[in-house]
VOTORZA-557826 format. One record per residue (C-alpha): residue number from 1; residue in one letter; x, y, z. Coordinates in pm, 1 decimal. Layout:
! VOTORZA-557826
R  num  residu         X         Y         Z
R  NUM       a         X         Y         Z
...
END
This chain:
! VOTORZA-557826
R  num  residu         X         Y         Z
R    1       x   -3117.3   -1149.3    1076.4
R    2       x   -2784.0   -1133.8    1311.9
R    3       x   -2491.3   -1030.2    1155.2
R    4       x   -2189.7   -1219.6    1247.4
R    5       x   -1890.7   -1053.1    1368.9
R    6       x   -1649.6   -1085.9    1054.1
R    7       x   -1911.1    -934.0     805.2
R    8       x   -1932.1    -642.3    1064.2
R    9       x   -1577.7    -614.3    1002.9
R   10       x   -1603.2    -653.6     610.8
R   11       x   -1855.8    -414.4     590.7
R   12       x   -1700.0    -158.2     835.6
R   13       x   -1328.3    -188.6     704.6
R   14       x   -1502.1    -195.8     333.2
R   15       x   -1716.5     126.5     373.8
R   16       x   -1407.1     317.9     590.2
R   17       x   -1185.8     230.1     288.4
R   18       x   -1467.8     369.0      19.6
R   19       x   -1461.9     667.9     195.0
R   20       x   -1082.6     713.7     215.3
R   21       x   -1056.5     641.6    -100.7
R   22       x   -1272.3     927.5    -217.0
R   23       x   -1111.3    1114.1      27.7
R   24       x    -795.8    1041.5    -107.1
R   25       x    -955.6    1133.3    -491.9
R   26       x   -1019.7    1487.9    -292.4
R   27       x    -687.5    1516.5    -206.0
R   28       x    -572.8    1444.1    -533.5
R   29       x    -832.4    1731.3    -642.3
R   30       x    -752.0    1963.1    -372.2
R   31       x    -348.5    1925.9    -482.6
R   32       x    -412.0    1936.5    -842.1
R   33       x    -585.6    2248.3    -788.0
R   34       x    -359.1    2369.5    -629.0
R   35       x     -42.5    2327.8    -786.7
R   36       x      43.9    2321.2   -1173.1
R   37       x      75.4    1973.5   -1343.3
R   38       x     465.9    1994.6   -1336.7
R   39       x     489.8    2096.5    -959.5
R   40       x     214.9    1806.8    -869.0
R   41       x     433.0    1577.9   -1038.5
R   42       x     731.8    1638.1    -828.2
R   43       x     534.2    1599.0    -509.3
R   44       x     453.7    1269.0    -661.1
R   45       x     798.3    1183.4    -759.0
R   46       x     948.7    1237.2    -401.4
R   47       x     621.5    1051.5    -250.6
R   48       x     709.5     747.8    -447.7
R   49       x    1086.8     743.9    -382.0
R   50       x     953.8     804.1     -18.8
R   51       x     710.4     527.4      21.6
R   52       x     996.2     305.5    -222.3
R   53       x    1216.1     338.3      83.5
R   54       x     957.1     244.1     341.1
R   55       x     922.8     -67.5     170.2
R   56       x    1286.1    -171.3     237.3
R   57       x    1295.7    -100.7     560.3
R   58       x    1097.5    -240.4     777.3
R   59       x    1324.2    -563.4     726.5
R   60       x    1002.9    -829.3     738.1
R   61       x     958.0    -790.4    1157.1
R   62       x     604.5    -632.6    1087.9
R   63       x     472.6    -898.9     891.0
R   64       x     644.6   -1151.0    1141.0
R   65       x     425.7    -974.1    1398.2
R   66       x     119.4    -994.3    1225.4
R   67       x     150.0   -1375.8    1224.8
R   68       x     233.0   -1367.0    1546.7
R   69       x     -55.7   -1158.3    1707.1
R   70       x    -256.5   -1358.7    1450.5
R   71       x    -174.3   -1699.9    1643.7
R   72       x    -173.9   -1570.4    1951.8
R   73       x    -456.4   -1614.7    2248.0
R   74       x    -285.1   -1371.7    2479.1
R   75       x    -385.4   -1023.7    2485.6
R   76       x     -72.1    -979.8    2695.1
R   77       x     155.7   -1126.7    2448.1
R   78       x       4.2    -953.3    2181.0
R   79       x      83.5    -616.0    2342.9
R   80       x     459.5    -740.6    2397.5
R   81       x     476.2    -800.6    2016.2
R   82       x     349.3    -449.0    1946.9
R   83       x     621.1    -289.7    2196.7
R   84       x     905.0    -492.3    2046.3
R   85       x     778.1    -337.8    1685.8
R   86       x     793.4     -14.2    1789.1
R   87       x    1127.3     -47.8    1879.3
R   88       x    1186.9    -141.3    1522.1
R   89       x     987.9     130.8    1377.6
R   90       x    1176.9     351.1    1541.0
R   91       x    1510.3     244.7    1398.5
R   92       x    1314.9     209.4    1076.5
R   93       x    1258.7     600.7    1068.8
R   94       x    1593.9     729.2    1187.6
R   95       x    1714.9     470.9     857.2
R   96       x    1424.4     715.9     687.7
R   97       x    1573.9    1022.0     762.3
R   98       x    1933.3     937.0     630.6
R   99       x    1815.9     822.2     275.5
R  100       x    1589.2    1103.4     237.6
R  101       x    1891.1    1356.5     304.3
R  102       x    2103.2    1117.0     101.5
R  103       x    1888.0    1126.0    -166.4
R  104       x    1876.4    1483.9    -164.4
R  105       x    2257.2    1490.1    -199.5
R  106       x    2214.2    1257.4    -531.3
R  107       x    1980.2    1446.4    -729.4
R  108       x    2155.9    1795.1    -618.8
R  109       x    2435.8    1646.4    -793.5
R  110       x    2379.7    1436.7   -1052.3
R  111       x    1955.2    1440.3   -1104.4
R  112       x    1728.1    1701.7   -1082.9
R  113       x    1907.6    1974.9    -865.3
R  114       x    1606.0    2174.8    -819.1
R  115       x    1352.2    1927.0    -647.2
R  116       x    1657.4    1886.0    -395.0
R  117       x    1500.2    2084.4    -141.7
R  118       x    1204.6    1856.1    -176.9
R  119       x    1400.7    1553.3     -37.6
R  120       x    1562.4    1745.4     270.9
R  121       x    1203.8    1884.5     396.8
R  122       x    1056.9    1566.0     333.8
R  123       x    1299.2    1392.0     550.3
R  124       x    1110.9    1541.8     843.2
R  125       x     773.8    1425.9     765.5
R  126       x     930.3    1074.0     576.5
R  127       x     804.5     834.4     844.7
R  128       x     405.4     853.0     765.4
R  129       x     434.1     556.3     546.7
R  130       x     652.4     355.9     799.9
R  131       x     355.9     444.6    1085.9
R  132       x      68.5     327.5     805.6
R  133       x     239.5     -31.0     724.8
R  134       x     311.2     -64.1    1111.3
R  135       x     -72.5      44.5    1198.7
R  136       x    -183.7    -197.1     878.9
R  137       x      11.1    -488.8     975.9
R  138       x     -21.4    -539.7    1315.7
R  139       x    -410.9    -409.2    1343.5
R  140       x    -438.3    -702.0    1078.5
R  141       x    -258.1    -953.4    1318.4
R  142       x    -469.5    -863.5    1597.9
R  143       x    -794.1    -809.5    1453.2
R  144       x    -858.9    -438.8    1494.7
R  145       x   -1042.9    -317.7    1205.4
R  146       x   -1134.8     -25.9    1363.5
R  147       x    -751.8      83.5    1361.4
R  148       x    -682.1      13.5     998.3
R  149       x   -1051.9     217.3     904.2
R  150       x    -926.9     524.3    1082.5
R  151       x    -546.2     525.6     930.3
R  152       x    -748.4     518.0     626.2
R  153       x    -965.4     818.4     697.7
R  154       x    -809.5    1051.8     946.3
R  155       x    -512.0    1159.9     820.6
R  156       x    -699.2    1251.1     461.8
R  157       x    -978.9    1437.3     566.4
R  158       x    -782.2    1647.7     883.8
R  159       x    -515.5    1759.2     605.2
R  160       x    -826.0    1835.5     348.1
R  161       x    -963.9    2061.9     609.3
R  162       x    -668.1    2260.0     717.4
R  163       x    -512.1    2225.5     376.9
R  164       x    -795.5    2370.3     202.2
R  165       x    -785.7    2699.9     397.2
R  166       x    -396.8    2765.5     410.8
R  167       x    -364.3    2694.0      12.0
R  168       x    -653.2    2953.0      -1.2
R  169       x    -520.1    3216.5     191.6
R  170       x    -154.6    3144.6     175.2
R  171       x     -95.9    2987.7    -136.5
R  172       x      47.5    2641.8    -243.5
R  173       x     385.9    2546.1    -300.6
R  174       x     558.3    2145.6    -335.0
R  175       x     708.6    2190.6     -36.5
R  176       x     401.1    2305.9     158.6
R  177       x     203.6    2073.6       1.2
R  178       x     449.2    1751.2     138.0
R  179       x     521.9    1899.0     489.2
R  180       x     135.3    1945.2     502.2
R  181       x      58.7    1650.0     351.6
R  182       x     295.2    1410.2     561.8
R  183       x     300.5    1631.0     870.8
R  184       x     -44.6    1563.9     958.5
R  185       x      -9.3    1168.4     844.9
R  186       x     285.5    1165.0    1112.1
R  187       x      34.3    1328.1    1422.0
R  188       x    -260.4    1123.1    1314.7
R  189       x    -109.6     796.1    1298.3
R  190       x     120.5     813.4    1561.2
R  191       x    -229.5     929.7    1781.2
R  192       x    -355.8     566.2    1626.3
R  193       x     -30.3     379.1    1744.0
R  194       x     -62.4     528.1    2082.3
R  195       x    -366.9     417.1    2185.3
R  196       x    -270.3      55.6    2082.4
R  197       x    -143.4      54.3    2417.3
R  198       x     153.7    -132.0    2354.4
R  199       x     356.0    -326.1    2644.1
R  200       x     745.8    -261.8    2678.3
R  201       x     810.9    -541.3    2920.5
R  202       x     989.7    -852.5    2852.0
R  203       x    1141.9    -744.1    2505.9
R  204       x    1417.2    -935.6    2523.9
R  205       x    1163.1   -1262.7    2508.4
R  206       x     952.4   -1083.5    2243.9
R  207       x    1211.2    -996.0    2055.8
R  208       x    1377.5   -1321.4    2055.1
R  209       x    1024.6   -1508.4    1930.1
R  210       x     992.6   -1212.1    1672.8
R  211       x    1323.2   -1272.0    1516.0
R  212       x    1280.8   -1644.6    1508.8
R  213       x     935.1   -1610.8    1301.8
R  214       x    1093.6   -1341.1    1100.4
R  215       x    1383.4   -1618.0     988.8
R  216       x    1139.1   -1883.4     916.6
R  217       x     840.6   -1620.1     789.4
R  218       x     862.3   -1266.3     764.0
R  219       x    1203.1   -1257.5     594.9
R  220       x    1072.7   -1488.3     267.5
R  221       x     779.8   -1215.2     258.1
R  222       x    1006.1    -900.2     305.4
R  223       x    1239.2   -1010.2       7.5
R  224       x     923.1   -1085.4    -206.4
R  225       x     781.7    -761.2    -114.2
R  226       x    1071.4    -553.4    -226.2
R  227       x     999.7    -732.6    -540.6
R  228       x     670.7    -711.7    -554.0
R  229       x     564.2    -424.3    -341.6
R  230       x     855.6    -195.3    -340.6
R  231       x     892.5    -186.3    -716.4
R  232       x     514.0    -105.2    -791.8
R  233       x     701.8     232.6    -734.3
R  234       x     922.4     217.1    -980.5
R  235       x     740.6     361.3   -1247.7
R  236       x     667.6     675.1   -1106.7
R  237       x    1077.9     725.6   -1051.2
R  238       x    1157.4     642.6   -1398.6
R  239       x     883.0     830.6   -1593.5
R  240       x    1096.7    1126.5   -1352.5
R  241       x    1419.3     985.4   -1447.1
R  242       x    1322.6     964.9   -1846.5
R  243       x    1182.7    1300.0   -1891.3
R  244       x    1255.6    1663.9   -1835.5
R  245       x    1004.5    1760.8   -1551.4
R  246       x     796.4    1526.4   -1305.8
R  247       x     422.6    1587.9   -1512.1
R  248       x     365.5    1225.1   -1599.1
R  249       x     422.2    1098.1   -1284.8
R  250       x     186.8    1332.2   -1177.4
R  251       x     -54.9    1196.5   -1441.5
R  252       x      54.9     855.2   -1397.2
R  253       x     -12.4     809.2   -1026.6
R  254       x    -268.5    1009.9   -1020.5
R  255       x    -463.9     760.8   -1267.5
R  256       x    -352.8     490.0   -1058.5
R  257       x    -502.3     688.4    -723.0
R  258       x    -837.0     652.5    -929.1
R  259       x    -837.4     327.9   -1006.3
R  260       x    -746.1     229.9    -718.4
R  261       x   -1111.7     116.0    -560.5
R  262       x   -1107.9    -166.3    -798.9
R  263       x    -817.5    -366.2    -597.7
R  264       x   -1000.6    -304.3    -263.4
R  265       x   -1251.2    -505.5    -237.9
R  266       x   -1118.7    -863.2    -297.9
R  267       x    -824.7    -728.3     -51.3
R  268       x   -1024.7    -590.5     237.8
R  269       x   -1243.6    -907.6     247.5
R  270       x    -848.5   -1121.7     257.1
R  271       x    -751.0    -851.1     514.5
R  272       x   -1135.4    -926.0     735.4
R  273       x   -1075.1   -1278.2     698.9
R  274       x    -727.1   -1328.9     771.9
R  275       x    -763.9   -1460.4    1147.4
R  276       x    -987.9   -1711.8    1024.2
R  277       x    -794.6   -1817.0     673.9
R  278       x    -544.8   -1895.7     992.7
R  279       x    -758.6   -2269.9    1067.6
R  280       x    -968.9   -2255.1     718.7
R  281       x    -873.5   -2546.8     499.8
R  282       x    -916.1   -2319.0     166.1
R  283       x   -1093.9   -1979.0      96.3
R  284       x   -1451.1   -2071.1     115.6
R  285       x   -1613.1   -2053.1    -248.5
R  286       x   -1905.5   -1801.8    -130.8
R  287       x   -1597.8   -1577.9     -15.5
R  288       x   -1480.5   -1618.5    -386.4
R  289       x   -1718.0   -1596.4    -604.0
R  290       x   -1907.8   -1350.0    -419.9
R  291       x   -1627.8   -1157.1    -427.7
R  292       x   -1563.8   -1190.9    -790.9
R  293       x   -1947.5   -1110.2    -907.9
R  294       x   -1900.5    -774.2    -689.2
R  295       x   -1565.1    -682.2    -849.7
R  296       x   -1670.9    -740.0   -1162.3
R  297       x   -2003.2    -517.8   -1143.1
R  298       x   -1780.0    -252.5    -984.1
R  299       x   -1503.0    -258.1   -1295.1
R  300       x   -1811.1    -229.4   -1550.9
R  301       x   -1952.9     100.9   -1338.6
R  302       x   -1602.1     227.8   -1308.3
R  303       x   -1545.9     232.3   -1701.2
R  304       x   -1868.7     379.2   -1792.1
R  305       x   -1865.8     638.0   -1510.9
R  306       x   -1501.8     739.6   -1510.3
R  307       x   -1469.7    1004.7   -1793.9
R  308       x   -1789.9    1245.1   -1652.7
R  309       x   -1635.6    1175.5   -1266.2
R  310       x   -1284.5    1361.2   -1413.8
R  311       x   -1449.2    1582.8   -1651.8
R  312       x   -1577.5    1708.7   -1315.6
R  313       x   -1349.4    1676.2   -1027.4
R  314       x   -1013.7    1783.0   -1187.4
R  315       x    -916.8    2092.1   -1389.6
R  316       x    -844.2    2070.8   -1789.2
R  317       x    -500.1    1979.4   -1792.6
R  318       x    -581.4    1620.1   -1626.5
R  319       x    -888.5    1506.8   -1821.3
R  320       x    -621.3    1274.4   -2010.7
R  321       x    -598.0    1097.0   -1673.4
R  322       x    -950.9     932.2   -1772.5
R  323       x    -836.6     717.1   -2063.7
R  324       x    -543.3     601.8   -1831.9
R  325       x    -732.7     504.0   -1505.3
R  326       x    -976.0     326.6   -1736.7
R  327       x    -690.9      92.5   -1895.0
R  328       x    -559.9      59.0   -1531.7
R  329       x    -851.8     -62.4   -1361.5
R  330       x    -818.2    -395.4   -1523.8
R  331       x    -475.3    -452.9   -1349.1
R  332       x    -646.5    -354.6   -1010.2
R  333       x    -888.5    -592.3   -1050.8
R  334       x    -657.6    -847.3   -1110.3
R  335       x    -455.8    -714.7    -836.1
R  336       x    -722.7    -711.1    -599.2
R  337       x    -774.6   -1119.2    -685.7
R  338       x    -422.5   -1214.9    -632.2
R  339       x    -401.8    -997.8    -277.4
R  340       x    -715.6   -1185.0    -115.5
R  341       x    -523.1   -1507.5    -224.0
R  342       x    -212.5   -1385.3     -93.7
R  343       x    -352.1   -1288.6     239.7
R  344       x    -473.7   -1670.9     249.8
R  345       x     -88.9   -1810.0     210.2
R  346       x      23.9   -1539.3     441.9
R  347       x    -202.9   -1641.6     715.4
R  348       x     -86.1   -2034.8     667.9
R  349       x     246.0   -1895.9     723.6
R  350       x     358.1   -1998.8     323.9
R  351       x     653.5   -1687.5     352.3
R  352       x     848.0   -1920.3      47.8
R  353       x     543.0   -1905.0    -213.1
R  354       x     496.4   -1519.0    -160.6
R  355       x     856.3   -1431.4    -188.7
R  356       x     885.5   -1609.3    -544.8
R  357       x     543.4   -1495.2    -672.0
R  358       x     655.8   -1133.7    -548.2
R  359       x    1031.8   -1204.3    -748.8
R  360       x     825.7   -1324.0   -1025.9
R  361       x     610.6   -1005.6   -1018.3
R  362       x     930.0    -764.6    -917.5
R  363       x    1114.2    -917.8   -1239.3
R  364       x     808.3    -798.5   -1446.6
R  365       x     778.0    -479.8   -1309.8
R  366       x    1211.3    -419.6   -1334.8
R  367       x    1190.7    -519.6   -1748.0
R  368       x     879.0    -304.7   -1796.8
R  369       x     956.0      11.0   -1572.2
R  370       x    1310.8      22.1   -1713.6
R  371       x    1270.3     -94.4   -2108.3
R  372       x     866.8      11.1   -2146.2
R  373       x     882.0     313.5   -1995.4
R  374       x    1229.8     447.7   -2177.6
R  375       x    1046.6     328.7   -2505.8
R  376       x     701.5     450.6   -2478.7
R  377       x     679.2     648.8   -2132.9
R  378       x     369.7     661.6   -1947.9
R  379       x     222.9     373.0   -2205.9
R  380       x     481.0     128.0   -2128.7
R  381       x     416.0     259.9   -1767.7
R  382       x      77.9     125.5   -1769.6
R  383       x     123.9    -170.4   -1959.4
R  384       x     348.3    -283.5   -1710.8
R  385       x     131.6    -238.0   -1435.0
R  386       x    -170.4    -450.6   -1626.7
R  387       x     104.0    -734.5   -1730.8
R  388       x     260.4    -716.6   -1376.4
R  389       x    -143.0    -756.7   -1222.7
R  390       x    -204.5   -1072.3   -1450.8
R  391       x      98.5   -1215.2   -1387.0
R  392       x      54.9   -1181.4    -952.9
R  393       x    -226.6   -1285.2    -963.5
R  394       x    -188.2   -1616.2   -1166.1
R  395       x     118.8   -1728.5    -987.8
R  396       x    -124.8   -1663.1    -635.4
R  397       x    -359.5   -1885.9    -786.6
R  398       x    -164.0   -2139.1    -860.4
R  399       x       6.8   -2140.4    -579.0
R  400       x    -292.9   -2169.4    -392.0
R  401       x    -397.3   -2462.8    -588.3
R  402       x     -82.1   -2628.3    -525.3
R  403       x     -91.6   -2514.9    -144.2
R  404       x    -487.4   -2697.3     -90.8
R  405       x    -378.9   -3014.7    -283.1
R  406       x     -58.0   -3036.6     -64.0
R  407       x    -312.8   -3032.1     211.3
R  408       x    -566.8   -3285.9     121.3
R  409       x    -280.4   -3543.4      15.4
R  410       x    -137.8   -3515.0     371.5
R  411       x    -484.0   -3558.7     510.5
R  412       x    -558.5   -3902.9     310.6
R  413       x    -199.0   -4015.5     446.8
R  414       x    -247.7   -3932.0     800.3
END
């Protein structure tokens, strides 16, 4: 039987994302290890602030350029697009590099003085998730799966190698852990972007088509997504924030770093079929349902098998992280739904309906990580993220039931 290209793609992009994600459980075993729980959790706390500011600043232009590679029959062009981004990235990291040391300056003096250090190191290596949303966005746009798979699985297993035999013979600090950590994201993915072969000619034209899809696009997206991306953040800030030291944010993301597998799915097979939800009329039901009978078989194994998997992998003090991730997964599922519908709307260039389902979501998430978390910590932490999950992905539905009709009536008219 031949397989066509776009289940190649599913099935490559799916099992390169299985694998990085255990590699990235690994990691999360290799760190826990390594450090106590209160020293994990402040890696974890300046990770989040770090990939919080990545978030709000790449200022919608890489989305923009998705669509635009996504549209676009010109392998010349395309390359134009990517030069013109990494002009923007560039900016984008130098804008890093001052909030990280500003940041630093803020908890020295008012926060947590002794996790300062943590911010002015980190402003070194701060750029990794910058290079990952550029490499994920525009690989997306242009239909190189092969790109996105390695992001996903380079940068993990090269730091588990070398990371494994410095910690053993040289010990493990936080900040060795996040230069480490980051340090080798930075080389890896910057490798990736490289051979992308990008084009600097002409930038003045690509630039000028960029910023006029970003106006009518990419901007609606980039002010959802520091509602609705950005934010998913916030809870592993304030759980910081309301306590004394950083050990339920370790616990906290750490759970969600588990459960993570259960959102994949339904988004890798929205991030496979993007180029073609670009001329489909609506998600095609085999797509959906397929991918809903898969999910679902995955979130049963996940409950049953999660408690023995920790029991295993991670020392004592984290085998509370079991119940959590269990609770959790439901939200990723959820989560998972609402991205595959999202990368539907995204790909019909609907910037307006993902900005207000990503306010809709960021209002949840600002009420729950704020009031939840000051009243019941790393509970109200995870209830947010399971309310926030339901809500995304109803308002995605609906929106895509709105967008299909919309389509069909101006099909009888015409």
């Amino acid at each position: 039987m031949r397989v066509d290209k776009q289940h190649k793609q599913v099935l490559l992009l799916y099992s390169s994302t299985v694998i990085g994600l255990v590699l990235g459980i690994l990691v999360s075993v290799l760190n826990t290890r390594s450090l106590s729980p209160s020293d994990y959790g402040d890696v974890k706390y300046v990770s989040n602030i770090m990939l919080f500011l990545s978030g709000l600043l790449t200022f919608g232009f890489f989305v923009s350029g998705c669509r635009l590679m996504a549209v676009s029959d010109s392998p010349q062009k395309t390359a134009k697009y990517k030069g013109v981004m990494i002009l923007i990235l560039i900016v984008s990291i130098l804008l890093m590099f001052l909030f990280m040391q500003f940041s630093s300056l803020i908890h020295k003096s008012f926060l947590k003085s002794e996790i300062s250090n943590l911010f002015v190191l980190g402003a070194f290596v701060s750029a990794s998730p910058l290079l990952l949303n550029y490499i994920n966005t525009t690989a997306q746009g242009d239909n190189k799966i092969f790109s996105i798979s390695m992001a996903r699985l380079l940068p993990s297993l090269v730091y588990l190698i070398i990371g494994y035999y410095i910690y053993r013979y040289f010990g493990a600090t936080s900040e060795r852990v996040i230069m480490l950590q980051n340090g080798i994201s930075l080389i890896m993915l910057g490798i990736i972007i490289a051979l992308s072969k990008p084009m600097f000619s002409n930038l003045k034209e690509s630039y000028g088509d960029l910023k006029r899809e970003n106006k009518k696009y990419g901007l609606h997206v980039y002010l959802g997504s520091l509602a609705g991306v950005s934010l998913n953040y916030l809870a592993g800030i304030t759980l910081g924030l309301f306590n004394t030291d950083n050990t339920l944010v370790g616990f906290y993301t750490l759970a969600l770093t588990i459960s993570m597998p259960l959102a994949i799915l339904p988004t890798i097979i929205g991030t496979t079929y993007y180029k073609r939800f670009a001329l489909d009329k609506k998600i095609d039901k085999k797509i959906f349902y397929g991918t809903f009978v898969m999910t679902l078989i995955s979130l049963f194994a996940f409950i049953v098998l999660i408690e023995p998997l920790v029991s295993i992998l991670y020392s004592r003090e984290y085998f509370v992280v079991a119940k959590y991730a269990s609770v959790l997964a439901i939200g990723m599922a959820f989560h998972g739904f609402g991205d595959m519908i999202n990368r539907f709307l995204a790909a019909k260039g609907q910037g307006k309906m993902l900005r207000n389902s990503a306010f809709v979501s960021g209002g949840v998430l600002v009420i729950g990580n704020v009031v939840l978390v000051y009243l019941w910590g790393i509970y109200g932490a995870i209830g947010t993220k399971i309310i926030t999950s339901v809500t995304y992905f109803g308002y995605m539905y609906i929106c895509y039931i709105k967008y299909i009709n919309k389509q069909r009536l101006n099909d009888l008219v015409n």
